[in-house]
PDB file with SEQRES, HELIX, SHEET and CRYST1 records, atoms N, CA, C and O in Angstrom:
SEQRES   1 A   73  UNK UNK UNK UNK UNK UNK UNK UNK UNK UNK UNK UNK UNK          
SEQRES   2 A   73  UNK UNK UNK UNK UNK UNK UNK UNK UNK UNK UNK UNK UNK          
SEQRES   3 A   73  UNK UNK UNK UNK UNK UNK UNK UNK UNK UNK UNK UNK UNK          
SEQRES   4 A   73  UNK UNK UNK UNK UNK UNK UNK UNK UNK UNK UNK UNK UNK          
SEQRES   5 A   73  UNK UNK UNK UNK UNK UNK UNK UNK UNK UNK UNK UNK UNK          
SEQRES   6 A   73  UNK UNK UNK UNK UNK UNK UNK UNK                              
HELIX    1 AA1 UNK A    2  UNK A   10  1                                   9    
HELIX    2 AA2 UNK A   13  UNK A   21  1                                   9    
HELIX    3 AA3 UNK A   34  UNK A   58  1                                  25    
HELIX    4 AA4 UNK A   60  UNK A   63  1                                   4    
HELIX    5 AA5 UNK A   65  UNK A   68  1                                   4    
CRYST1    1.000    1.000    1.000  90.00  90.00  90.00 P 1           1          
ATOM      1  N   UNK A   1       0.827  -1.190   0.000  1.00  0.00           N  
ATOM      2  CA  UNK A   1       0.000   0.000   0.000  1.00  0.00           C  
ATOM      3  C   UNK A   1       0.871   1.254   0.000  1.00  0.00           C  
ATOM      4  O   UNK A   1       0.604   2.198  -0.744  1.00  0.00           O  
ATOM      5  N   UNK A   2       2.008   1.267   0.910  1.00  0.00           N  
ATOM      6  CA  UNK A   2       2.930   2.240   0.818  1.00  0.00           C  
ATOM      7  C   UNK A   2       3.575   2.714  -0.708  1.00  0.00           C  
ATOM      8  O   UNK A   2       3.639   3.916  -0.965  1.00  0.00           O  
ATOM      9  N   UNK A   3       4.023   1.742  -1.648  1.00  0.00           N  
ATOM     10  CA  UNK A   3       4.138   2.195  -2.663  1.00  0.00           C  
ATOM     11  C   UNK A   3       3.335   2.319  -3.763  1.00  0.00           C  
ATOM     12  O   UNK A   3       3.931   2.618  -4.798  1.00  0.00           O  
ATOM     13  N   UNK A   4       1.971   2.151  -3.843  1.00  0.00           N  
ATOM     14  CA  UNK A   4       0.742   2.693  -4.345  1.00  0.00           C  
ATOM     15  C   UNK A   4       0.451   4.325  -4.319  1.00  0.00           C  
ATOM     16  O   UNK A   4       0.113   5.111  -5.204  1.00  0.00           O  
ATOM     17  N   UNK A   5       0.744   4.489  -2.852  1.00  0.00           N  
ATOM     18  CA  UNK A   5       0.342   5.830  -2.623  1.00  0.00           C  
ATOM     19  C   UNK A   5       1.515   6.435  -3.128  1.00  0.00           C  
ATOM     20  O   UNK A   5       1.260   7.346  -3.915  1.00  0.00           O  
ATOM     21  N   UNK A   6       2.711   6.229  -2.934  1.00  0.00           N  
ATOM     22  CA  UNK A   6       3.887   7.001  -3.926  1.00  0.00           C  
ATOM     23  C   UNK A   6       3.728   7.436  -4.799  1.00  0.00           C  
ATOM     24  O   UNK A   6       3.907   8.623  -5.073  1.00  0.00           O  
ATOM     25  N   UNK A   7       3.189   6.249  -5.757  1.00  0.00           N  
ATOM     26  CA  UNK A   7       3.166   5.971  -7.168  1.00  0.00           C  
ATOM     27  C   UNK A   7       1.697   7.023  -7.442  1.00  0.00           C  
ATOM     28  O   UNK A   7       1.760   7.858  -8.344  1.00  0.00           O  
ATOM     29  N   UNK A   8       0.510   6.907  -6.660  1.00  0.00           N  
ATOM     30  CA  UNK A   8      -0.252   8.040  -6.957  1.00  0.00           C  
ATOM     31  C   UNK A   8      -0.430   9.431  -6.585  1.00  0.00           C  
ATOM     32  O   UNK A   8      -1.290  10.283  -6.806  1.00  0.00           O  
ATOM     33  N   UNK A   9       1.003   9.367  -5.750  1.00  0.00           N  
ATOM     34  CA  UNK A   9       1.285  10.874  -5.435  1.00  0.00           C  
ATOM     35  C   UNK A   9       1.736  10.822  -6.433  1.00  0.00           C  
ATOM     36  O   UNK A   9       0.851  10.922  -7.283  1.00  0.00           O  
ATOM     37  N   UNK A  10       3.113  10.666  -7.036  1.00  0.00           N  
ATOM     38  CA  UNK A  10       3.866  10.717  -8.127  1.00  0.00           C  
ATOM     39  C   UNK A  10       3.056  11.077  -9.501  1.00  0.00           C  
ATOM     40  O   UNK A  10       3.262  12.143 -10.083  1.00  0.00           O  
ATOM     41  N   UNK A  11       2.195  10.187  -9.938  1.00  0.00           N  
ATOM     42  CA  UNK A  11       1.198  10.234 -10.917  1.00  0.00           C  
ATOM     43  C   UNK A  11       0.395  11.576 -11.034  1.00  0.00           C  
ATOM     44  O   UNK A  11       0.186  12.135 -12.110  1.00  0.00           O  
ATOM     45  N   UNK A  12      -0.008  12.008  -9.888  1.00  0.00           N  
ATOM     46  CA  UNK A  12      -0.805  13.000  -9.569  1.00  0.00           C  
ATOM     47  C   UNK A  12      -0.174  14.438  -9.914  1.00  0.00           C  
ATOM     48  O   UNK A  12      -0.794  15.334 -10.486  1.00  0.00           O  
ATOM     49  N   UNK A  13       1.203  14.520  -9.459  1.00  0.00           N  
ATOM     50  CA  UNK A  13       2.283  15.215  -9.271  1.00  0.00           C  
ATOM     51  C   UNK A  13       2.452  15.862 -11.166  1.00  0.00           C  
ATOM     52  O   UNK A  13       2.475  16.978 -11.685  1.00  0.00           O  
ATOM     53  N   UNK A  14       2.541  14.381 -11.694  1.00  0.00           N  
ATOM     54  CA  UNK A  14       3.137  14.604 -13.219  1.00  0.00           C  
ATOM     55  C   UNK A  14       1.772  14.816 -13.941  1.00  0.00           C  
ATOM     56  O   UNK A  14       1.864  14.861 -15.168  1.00  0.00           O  
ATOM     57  N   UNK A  15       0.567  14.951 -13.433  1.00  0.00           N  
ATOM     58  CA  UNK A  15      -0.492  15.455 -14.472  1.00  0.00           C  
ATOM     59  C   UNK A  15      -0.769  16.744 -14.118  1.00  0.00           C  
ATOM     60  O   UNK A  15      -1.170  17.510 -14.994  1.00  0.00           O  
ATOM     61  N   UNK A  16      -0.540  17.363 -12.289  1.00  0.00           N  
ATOM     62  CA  UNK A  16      -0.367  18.767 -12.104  1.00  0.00           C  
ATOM     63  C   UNK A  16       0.561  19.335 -13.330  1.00  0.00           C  
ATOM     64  O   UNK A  16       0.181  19.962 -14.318  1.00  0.00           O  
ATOM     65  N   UNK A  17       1.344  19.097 -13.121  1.00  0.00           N  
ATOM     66  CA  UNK A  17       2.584  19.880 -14.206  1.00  0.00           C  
ATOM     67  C   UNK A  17       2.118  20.028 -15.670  1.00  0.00           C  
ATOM     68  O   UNK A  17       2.125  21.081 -16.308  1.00  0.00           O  
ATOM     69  N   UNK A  18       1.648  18.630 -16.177  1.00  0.00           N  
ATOM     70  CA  UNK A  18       1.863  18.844 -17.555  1.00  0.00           C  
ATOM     71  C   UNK A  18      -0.113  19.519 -17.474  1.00  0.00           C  
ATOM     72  O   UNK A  18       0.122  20.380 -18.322  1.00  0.00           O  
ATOM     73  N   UNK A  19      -1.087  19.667 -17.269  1.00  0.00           N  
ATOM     74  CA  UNK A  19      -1.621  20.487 -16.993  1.00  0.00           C  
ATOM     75  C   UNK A  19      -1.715  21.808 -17.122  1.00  0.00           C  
ATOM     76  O   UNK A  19      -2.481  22.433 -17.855  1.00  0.00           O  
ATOM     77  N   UNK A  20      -0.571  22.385 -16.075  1.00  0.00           N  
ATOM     78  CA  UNK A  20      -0.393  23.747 -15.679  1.00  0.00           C  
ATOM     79  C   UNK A  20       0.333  24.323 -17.196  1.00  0.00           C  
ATOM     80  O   UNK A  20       0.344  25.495 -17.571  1.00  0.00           O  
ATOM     81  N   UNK A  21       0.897  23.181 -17.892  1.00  0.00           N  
ATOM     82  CA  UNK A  21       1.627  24.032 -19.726  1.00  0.00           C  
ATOM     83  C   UNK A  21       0.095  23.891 -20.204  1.00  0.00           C  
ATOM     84  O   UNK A  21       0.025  24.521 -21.259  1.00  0.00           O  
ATOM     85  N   UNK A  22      -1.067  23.384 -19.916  1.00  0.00           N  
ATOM     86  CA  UNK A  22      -1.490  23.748 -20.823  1.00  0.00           C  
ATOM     87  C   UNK A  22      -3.185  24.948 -20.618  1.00  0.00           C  
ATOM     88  O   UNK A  22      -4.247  24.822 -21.228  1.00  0.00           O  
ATOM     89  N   UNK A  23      -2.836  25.935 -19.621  1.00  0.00           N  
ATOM     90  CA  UNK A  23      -3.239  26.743 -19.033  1.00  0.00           C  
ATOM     91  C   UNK A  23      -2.928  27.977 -19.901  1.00  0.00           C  
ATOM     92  O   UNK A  23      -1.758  28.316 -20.078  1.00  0.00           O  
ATOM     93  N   UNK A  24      -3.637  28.444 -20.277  1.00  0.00           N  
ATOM     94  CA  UNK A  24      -3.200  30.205 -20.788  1.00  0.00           C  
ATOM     95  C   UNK A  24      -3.638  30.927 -20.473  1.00  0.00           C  
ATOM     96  O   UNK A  24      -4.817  31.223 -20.670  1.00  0.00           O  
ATOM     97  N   UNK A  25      -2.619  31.652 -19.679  1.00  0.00           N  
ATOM     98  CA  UNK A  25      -2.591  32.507 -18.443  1.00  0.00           C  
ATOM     99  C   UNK A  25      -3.256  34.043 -18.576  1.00  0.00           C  
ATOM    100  O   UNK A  25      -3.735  34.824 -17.754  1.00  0.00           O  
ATOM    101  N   UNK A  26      -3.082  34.073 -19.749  1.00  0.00           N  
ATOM    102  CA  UNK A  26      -4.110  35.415 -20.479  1.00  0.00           C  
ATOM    103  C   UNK A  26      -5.738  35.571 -20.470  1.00  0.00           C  
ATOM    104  O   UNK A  26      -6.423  36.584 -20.607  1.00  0.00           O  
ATOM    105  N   UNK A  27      -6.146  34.093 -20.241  1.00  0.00           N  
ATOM    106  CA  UNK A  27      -7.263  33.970 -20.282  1.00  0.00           C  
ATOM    107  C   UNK A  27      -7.584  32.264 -19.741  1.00  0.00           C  
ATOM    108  O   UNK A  27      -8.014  31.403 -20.508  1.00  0.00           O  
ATOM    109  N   UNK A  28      -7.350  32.085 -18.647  1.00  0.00           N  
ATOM    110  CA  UNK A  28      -7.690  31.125 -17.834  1.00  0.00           C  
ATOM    111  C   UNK A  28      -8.870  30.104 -17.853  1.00  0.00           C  
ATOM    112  O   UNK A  28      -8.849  28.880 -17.725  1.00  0.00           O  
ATOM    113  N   UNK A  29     -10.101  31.133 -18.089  1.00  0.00           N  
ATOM    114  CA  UNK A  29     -11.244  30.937 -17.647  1.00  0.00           C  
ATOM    115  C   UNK A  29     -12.267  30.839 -19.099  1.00  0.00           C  
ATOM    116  O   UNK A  29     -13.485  30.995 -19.195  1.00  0.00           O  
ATOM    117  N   UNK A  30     -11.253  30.522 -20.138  1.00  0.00           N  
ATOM    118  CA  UNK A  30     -11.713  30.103 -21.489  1.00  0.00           C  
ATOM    119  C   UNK A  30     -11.386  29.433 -22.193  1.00  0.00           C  
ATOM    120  O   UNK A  30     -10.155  29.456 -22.182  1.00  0.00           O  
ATOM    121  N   UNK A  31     -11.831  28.608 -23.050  1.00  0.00           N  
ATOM    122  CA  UNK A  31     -11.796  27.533 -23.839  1.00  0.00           C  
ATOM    123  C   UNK A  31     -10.991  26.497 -22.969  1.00  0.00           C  
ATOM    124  O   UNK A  31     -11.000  26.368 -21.745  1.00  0.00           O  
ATOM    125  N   UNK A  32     -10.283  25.783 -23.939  1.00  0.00           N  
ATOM    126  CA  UNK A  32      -9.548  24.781 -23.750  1.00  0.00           C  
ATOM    127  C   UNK A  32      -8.612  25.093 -21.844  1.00  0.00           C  
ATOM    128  O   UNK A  32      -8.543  24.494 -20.771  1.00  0.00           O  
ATOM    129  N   UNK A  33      -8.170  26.182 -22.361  1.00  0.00           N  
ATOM    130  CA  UNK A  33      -7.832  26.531 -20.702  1.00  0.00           C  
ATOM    131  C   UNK A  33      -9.003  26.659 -19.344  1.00  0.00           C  
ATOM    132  O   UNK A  33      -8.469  27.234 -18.395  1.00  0.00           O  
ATOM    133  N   UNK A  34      -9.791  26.437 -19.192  1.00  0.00           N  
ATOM    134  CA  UNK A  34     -10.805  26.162 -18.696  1.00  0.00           C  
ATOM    135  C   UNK A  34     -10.507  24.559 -18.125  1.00  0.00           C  
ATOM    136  O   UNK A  34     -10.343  24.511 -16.906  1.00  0.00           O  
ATOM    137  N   UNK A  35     -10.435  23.502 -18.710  1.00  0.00           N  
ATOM    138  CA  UNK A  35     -10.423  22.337 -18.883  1.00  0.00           C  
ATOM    139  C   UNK A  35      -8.401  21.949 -18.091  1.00  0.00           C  
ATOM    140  O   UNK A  35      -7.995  20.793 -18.210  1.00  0.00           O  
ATOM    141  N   UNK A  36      -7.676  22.765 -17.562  1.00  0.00           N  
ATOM    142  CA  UNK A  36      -6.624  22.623 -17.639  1.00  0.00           C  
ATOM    143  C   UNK A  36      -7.192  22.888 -16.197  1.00  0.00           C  
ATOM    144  O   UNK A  36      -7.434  21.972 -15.412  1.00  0.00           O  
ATOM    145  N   UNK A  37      -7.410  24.412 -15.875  1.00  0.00           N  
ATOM    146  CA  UNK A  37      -7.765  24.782 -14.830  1.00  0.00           C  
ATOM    147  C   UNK A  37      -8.382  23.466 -13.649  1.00  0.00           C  
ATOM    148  O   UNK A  37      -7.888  22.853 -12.703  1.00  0.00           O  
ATOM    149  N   UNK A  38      -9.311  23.480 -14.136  1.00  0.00           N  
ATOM    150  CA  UNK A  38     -10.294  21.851 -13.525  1.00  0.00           C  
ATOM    151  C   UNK A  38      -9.493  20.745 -13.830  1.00  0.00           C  
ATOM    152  O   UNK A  38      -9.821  19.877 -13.021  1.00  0.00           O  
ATOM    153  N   UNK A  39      -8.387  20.201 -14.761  1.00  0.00           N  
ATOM    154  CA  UNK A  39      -7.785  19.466 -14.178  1.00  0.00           C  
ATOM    155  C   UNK A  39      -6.825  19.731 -13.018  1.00  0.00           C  
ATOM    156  O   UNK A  39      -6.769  18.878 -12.133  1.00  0.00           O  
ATOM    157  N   UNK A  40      -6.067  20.818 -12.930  1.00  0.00           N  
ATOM    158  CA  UNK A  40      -4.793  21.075 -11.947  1.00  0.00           C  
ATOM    159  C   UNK A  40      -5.704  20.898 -10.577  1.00  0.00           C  
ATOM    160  O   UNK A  40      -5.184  20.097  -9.800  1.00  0.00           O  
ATOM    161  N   UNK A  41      -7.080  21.528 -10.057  1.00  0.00           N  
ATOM    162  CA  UNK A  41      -7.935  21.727  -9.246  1.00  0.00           C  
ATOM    163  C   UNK A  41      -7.894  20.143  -8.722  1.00  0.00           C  
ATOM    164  O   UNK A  41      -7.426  19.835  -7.626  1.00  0.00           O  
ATOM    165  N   UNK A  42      -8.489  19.126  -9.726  1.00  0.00           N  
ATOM    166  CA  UNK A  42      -8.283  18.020  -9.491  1.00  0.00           C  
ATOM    167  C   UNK A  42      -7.348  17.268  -8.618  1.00  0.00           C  
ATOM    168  O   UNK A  42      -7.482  16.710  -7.530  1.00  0.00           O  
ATOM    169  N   UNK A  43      -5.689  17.541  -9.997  1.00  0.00           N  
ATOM    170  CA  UNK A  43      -4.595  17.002  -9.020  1.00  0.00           C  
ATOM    171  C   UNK A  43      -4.274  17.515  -8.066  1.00  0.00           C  
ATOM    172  O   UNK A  43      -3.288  17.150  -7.426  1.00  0.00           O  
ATOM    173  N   UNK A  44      -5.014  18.472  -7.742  1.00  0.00           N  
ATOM    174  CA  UNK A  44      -4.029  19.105  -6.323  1.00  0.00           C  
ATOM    175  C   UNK A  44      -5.385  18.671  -5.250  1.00  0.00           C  
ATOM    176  O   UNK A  44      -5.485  19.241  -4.163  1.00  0.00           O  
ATOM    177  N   UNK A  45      -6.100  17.920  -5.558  1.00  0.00           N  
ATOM    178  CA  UNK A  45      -7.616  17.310  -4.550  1.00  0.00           C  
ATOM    179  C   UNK A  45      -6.917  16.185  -4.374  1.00  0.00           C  
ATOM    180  O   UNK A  45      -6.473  15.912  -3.259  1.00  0.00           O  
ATOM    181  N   UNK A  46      -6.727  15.408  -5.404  1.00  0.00           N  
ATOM    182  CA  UNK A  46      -5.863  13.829  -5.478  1.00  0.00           C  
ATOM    183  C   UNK A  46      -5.023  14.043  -4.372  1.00  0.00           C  
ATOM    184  O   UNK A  46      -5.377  13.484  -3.334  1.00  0.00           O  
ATOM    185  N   UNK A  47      -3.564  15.000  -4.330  1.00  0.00           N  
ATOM    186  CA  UNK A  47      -2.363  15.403  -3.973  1.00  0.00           C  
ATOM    187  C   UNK A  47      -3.094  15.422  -2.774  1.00  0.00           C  
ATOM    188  O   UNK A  47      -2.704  14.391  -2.226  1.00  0.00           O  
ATOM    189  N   UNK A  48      -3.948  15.974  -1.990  1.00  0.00           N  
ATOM    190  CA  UNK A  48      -4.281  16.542  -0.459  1.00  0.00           C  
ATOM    191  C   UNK A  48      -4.621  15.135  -0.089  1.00  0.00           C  
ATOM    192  O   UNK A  48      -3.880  14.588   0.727  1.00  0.00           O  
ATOM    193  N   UNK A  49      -5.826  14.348  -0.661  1.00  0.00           N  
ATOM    194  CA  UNK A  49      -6.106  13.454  -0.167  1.00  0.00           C  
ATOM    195  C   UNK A  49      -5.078  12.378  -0.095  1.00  0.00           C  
ATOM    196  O   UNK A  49      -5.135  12.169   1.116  1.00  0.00           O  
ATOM    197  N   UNK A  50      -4.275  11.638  -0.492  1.00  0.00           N  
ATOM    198  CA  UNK A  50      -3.133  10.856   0.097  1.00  0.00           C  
ATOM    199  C   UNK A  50      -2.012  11.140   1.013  1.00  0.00           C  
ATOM    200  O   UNK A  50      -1.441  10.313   1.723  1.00  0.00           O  
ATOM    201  N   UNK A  51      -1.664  12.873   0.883  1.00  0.00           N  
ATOM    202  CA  UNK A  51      -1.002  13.072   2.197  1.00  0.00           C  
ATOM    203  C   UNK A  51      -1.786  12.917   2.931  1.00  0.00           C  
ATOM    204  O   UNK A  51      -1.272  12.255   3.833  1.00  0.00           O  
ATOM    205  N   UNK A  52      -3.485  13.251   3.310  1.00  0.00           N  
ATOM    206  CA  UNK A  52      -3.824  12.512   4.446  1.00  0.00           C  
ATOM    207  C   UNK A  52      -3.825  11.677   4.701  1.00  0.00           C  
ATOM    208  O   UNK A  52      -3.467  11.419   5.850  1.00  0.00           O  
ATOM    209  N   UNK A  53      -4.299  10.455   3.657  1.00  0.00           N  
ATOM    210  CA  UNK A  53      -4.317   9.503   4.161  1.00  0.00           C  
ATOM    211  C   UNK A  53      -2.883   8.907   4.540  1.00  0.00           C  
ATOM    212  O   UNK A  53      -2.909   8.074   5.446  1.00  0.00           O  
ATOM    213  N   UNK A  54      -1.626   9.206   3.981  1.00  0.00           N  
ATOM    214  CA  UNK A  54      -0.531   9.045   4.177  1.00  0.00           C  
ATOM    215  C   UNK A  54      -0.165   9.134   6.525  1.00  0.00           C  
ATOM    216  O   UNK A  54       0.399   8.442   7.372  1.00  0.00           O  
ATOM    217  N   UNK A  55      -0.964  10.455   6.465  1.00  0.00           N  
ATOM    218  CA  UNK A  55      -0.851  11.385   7.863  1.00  0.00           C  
ATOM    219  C   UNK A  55      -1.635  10.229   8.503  1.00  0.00           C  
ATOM    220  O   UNK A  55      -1.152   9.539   9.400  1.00  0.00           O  
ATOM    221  N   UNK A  56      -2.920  10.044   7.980  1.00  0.00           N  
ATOM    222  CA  UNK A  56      -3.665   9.177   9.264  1.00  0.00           C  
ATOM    223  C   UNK A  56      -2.972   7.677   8.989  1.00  0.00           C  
ATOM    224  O   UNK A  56      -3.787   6.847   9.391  1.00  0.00           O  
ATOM    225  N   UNK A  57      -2.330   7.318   8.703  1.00  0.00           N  
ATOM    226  CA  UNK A  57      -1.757   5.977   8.658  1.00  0.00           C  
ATOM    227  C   UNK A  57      -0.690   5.794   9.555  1.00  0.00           C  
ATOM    228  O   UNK A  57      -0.551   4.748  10.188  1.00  0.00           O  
ATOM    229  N   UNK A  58       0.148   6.852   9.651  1.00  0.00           N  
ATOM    230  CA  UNK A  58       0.997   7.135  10.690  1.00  0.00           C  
ATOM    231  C   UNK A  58       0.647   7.526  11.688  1.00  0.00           C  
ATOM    232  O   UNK A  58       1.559   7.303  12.485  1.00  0.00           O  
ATOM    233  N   UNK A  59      -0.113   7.974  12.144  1.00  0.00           N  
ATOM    234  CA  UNK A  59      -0.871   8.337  13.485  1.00  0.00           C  
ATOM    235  C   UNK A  59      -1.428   7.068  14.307  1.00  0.00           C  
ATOM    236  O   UNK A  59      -1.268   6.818  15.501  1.00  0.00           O  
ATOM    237  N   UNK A  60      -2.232   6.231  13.182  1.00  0.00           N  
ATOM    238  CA  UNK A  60      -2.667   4.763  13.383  1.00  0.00           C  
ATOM    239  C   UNK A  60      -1.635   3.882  14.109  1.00  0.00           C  
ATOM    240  O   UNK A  60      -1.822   3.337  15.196  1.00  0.00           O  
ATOM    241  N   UNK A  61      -0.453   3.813  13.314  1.00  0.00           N  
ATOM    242  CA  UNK A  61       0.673   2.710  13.710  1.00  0.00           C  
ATOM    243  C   UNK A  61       1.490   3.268  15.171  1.00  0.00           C  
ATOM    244  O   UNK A  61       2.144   2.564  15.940  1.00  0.00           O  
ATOM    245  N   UNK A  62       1.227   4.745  15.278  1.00  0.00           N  
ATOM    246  CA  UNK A  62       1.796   5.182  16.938  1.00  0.00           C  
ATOM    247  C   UNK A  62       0.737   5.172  17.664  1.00  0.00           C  
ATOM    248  O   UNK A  62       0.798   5.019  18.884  1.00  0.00           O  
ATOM    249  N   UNK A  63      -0.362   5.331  17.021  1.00  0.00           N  
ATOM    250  CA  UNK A  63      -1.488   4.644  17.983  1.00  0.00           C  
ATOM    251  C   UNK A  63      -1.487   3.387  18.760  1.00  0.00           C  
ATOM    252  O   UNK A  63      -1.676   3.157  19.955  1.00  0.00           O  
ATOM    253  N   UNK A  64      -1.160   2.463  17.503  1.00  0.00           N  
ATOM    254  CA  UNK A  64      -1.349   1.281  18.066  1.00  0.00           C  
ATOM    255  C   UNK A  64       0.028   0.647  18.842  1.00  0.00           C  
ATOM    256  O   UNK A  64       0.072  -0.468  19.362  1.00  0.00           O  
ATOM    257  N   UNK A  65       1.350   1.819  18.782  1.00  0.00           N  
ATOM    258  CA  UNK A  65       2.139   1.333  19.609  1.00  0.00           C  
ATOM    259  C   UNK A  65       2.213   2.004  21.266  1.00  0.00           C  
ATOM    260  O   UNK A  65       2.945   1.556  22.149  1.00  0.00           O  
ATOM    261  N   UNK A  66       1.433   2.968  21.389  1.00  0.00           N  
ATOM    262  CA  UNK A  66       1.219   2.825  22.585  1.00  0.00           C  
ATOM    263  C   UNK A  66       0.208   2.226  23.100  1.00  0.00           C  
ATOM    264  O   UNK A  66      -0.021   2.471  24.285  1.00  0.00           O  
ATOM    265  N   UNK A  67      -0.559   1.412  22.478  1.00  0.00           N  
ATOM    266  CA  UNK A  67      -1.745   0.742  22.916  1.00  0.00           C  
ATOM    267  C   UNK A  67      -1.084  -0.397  23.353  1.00  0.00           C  
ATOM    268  O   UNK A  67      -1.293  -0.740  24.517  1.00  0.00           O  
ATOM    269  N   UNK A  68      -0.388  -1.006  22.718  1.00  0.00           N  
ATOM    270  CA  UNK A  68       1.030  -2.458  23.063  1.00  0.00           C  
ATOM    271  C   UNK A  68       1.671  -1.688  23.872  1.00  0.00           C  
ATOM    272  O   UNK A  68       1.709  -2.476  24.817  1.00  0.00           O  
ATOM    273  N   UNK A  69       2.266  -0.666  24.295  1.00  0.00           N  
ATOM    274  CA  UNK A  69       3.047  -0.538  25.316  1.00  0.00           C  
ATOM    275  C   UNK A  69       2.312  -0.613  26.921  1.00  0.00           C  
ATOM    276  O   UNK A  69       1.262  -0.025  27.178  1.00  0.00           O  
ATOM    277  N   UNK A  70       3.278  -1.664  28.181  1.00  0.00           N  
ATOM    278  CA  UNK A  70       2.369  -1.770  29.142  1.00  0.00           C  
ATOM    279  C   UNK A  70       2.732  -0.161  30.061  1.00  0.00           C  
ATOM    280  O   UNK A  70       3.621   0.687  29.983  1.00  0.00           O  
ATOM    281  N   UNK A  71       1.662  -0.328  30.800  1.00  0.00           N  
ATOM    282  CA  UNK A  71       1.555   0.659  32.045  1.00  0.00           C  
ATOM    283  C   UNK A  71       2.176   0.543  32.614  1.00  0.00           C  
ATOM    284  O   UNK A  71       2.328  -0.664  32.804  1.00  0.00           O  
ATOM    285  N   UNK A  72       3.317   1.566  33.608  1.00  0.00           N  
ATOM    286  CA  UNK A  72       3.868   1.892  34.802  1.00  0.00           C  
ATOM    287  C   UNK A  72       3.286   2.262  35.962  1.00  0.00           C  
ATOM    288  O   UNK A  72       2.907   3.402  36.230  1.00  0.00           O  
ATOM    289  N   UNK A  73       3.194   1.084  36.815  1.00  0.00           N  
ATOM    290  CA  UNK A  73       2.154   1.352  37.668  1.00  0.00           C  
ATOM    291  C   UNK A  73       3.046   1.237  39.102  1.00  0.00           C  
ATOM    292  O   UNK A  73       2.493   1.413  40.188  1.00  0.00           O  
TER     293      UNK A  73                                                      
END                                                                             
């Protein structure tokens, strides 16, 4: 699972970019650039959601190691 999420950060990463060339910056919010816009919007939704889930996965596994660790009593 760890290198899934790499691989679709990574993925995600390389359609932001090639995307953002095809944006014209003169006019954003028309034609074909329109369609660039809403993709980059996209990859950068993709991009947020696996660093979380990346974040809550690690939180999980120190979760569950102080749950295994015993009490000092």
């Amino acid at each position: 699972m760890k290198i899934a999420l790499y691989i679709i950060l990574g993925l995600a990463s390389a359609l932001l970019i090639f995307n953002l060339t095809k944006i014209d910056y003169s006019a954003p919010f028309e034609g074909n650039s329109m369609v660039g816009v809403i993709s980059v919007i996209a990859c950068l939704c993709a991009i947020l959601l696996v660093v979380i889930l990346m974040i809550s996965r690690k939180i999980a596994v120190k979760n569950k190691e102080l749950k295994r660790k015993p009490k000092n009593q």
